[in-house]
N, C-alpha and C positions, 0 to 999 in steps of 0.2 A: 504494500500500500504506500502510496504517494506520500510526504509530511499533508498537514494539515494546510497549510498554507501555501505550497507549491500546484495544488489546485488551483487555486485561485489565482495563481500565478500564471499557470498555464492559459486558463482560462482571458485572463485580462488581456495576456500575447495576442492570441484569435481575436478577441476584439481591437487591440491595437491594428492589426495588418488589416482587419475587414471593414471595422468601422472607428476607427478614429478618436471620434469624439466620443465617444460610450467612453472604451477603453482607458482613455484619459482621465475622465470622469472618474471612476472607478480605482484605478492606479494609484488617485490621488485623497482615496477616503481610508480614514484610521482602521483597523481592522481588527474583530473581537473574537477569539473563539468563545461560543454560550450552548454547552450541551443539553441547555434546558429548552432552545427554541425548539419548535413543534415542525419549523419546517427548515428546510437547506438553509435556507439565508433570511438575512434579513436587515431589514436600515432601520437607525437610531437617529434623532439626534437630542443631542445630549451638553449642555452647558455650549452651546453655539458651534459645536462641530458632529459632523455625522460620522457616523462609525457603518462600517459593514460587519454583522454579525452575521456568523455564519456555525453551525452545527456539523463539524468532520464526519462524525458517522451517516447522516441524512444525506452528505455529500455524495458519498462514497456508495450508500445503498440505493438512492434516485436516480444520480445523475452521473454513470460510471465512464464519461467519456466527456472529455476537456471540454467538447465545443458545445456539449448541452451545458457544463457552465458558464462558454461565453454568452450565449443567447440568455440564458438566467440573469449575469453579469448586463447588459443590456439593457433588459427591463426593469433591473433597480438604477441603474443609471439615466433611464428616463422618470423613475419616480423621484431624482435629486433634480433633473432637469427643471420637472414640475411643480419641487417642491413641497409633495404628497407630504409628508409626515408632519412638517411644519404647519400646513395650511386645514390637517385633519387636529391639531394641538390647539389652533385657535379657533377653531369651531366648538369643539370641546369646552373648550378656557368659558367662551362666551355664553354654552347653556348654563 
């Protein structure tokens, strides 16, 4: 088995060479392993920076080939794009 982070690593490569801007994205967020998340991955953000958390085993048992993480890596890179986490915190905040 791969380290736990060398996935991800792998993973961000494929989207560096395929798309770019994901990749970047991505590359550039703090990184947590949390074997308590429920699913592969997942965004934080926390005291004004986002973290990528991610679960090695859900990694390893879902998504057993790099480029199903970079597509994974992808779609959390368009929910920083969006700002998802942030923008579901102050809707919360305001009920």
């Amino acid at each position: 088995m791969k380290t736990d982070n060398q996935r991800l690593v792998n993973g961000v490569k494929i989207l560096l060479d395929t798309a770019p801007l994901y990749g970047n994205i991505v590359m550039n967020l703090n990184r947590r392993a949390d074997s308590t998340l429920k699913q592969p991955v997942g965004l934080l953000w926390q005291k004004h920076q986002w973290y990528l958390t991610f679960n090695a085993q859900l990694l390893e048992e879902r998504l057993p080939k790099d480029d199903e993480i970079a597509l994974l890596l992808a779609h959390v890179a368009l929910h920083v794009i969006w700002q998802h986490p942030i923008r579901y915190q102050q809707r919360t905040a305001k009920n």
